[in-house]
SEMI-948496 format. One record per atom (N, C-alpha, C, CB): x, y, z; residue in one letter. Coordinates in steps of 0.2 Angstrom, whole numbers, padded with zeros to 4 digits, always signed. Glycine has a CB too. Layout:
XYZa
...
% end
This chain:
+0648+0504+0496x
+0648+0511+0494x
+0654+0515+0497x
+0641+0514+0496x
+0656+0518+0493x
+0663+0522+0496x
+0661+0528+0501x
+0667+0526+0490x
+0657+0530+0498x
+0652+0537+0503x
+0647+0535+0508x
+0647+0542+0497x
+0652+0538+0515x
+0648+0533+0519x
+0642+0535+0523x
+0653+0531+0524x
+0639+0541+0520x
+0633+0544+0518x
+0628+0541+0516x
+0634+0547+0514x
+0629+0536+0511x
+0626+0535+0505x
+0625+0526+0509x
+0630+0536+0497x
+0619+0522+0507x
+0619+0516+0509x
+0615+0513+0505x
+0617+0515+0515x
+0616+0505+0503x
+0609+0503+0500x
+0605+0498+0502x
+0610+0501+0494x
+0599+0498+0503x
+0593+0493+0506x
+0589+0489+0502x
+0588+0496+0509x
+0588+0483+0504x
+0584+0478+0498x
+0577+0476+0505x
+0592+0468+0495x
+0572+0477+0502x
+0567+0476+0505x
+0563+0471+0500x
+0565+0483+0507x
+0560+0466+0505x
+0556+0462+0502x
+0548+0460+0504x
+0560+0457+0504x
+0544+0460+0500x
+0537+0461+0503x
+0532+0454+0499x
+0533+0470+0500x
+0526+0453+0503x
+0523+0452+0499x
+0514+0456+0499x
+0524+0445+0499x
+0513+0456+0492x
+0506+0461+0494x
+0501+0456+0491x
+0505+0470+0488x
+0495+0458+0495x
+0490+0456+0493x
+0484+0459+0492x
+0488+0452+0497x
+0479+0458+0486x
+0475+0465+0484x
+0467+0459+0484x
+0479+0470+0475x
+0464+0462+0487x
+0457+0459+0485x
+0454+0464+0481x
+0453+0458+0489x
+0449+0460+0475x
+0451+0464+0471x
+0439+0461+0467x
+0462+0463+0466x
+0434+0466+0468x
+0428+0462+0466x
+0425+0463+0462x
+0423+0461+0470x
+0424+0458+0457x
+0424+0455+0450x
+0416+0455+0450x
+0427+0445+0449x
+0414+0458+0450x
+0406+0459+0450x
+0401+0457+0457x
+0402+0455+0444x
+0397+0455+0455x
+0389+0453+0459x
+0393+0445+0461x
+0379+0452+0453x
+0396+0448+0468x
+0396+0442+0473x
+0403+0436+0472x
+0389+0438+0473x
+0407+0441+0465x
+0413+0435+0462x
+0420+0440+0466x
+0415+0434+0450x
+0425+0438+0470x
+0431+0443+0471x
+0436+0436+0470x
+0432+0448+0479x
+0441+0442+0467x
+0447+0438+0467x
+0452+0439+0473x
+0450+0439+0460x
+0459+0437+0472x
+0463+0437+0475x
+0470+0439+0473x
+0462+0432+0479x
+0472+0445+0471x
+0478+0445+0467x
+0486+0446+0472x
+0477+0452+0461x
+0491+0441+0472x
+0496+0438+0476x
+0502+0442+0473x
+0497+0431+0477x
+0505+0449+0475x
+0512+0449+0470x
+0518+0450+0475x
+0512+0457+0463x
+0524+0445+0474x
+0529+0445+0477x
+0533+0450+0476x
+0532+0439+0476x
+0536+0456+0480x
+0540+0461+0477x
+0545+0461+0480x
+0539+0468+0477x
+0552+0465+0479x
+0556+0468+0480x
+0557+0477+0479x
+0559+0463+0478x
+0560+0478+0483x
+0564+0487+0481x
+0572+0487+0480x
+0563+0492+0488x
+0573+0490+0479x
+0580+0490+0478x
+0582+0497+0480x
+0581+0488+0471x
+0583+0500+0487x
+0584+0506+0487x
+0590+0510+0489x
+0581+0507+0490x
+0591+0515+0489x
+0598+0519+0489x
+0597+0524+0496x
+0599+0524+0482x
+0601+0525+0498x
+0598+0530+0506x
+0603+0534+0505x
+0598+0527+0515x
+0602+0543+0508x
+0605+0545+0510x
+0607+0548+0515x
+0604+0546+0508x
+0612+0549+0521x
+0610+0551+0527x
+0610+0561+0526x
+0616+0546+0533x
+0607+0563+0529x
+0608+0572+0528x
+0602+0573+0536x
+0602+0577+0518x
+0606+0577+0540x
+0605+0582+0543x
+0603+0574+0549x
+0599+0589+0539x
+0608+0571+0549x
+0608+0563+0556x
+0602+0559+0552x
+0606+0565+0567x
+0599+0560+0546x
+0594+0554+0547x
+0595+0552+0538x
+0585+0558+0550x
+0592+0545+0538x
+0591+0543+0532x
+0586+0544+0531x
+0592+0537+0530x
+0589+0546+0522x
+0582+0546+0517x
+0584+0545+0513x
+0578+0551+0516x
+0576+0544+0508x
+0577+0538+0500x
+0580+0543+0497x
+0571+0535+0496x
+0585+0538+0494x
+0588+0546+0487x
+0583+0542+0480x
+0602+0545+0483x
+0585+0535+0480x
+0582+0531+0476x
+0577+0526+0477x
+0585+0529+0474x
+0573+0522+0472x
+0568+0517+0474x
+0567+0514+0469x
+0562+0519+0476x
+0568+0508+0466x
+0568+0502+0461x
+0562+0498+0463x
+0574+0497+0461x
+0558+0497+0460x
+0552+0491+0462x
+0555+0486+0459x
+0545+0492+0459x
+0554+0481+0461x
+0553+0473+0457x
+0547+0470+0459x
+0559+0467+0458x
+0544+0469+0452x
+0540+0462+0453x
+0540+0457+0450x
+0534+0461+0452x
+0541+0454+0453x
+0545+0445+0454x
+0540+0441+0452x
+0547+0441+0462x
+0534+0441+0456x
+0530+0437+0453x
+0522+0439+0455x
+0532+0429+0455x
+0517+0438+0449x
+0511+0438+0452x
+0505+0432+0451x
+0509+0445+0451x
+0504+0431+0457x
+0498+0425+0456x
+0490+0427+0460x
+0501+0417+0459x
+0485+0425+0454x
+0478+0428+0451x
+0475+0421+0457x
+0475+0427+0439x
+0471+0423+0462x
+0468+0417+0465x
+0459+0420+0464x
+0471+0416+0473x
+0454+0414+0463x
+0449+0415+0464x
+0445+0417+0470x
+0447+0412+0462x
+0443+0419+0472x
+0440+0418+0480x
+0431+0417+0481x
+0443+0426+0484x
+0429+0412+0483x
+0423+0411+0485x
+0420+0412+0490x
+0422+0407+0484x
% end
């Protein structure tokens, strides 16, 4: 970036959600993400100017 203000961050996660399917069934939903973000520095501190979500991937698990 030219503006040495301005920065960009790639942040990587993975979430996990339980998630229950009635009387005594839950599942397990797995989604890999990414952010893609932009910062700004103002007043000595960063902050988000921007915020891109990616989901990459998601996988459905049963859980017993």
């Amino acid at each position: 970036m030219k503006n040495e203000n301005e920065a960009k961050a790639y942040v990587y996660t993975i979430a996990h959600h339980i998630k229950n399917e009635g009387k005594d069934a839950k599942s397990l939903m797995v989604m890999y993400i990414r952010y893609e973000d932009t910062l700004i520095k103002k007043d000595n501190r960063w902050l988000f100017k921007e915020r891109d979500l990616h989901i990459d991937f998601i996988e459905n698990r049963s859980l017993k």
